[in-house]
Wavefront OBJ file of the C-alpha trace (Angstrom):
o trace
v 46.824 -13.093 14.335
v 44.436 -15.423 11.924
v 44.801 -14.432 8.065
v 41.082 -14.467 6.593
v 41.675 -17.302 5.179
v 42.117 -19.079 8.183
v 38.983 -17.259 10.014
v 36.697 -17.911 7.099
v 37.669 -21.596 7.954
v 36.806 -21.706 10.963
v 33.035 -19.475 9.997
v 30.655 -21.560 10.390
v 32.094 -23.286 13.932
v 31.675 -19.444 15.086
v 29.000 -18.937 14.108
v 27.342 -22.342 15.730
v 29.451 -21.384 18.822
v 31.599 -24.078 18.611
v 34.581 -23.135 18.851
v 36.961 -24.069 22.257
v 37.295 -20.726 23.849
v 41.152 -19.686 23.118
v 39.933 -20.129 19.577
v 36.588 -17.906 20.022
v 39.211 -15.235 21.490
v 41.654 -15.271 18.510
v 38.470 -15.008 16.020
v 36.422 -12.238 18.058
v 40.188 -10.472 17.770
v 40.205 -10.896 13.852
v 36.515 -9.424 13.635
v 37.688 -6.752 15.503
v 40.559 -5.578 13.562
v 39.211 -6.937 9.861
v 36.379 -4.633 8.490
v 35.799 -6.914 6.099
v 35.393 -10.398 8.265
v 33.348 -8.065 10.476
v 30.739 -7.746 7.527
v 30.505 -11.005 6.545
v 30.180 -12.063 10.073
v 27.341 -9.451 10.550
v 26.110 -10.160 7.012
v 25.700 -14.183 8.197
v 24.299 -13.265 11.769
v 21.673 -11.317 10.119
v 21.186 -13.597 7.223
v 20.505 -17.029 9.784
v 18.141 -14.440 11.477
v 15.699 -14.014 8.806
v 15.912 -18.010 7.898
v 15.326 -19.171 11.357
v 12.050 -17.329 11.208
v 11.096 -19.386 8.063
v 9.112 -22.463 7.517
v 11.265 -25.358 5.191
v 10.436 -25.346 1.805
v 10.104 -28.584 -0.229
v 12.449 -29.061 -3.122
v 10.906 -29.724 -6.151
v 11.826 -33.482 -6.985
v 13.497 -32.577 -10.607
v 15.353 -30.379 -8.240
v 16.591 -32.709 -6.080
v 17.290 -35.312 -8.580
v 19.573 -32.811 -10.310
v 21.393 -31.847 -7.321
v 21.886 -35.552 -5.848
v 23.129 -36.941 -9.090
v 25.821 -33.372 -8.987
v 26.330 -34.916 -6.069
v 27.372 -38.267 -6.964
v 29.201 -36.857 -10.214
v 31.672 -34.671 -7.157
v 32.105 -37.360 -4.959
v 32.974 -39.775 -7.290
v 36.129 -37.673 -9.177
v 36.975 -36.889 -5.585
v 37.367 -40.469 -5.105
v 39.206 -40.954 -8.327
v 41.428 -38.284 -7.577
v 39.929 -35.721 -9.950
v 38.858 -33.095 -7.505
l 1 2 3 4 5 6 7 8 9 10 11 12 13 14 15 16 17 18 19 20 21 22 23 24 25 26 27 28 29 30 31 32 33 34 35 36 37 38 39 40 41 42 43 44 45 46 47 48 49 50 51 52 53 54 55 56 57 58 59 60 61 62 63 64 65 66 67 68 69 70 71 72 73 74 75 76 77 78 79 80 81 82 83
């Protein structure tokens, strides 16, 4: 059986459907038996739900700016081994 760790890996590929089937199985059989990956799995479902309904928003430029240089500042100790 996947550990929550491991399922939480693999979220987002379930949740975009995809995952190779065998996979798919072994997560469906961790939501079934893991109250607490069954809410967040339910608590993302709904979540993308009320999104998809939404129009983008703009990001304020100062905004962006902050986030890209954060960005920049991550990768670039990742790169230097810092991360």
């Amino acid at each position: 059986m996947l550990t929550c760790k491991e399922f939480l890996t693999e979220l987002n590929s379930f949740l975009d459907e995809e995952t190779d089937s065998l996979l798919r199985v072994q997560l469906e059989k961790h939501i079934n038996e893991c109250p607490n990956c069954w809410v967040v799995v339910d608590t993302c479902k709904k979540t993308m739900k009320v999104f998809k309904g939404m129009e983008p928003q703009a990001i304020p430029s100062e905004v962006e700016g902050r986030l890209m240089e954060a960005l920049r500042r991550k990768m670039a100790a990742r790169r230097c081994g810092e991360a």
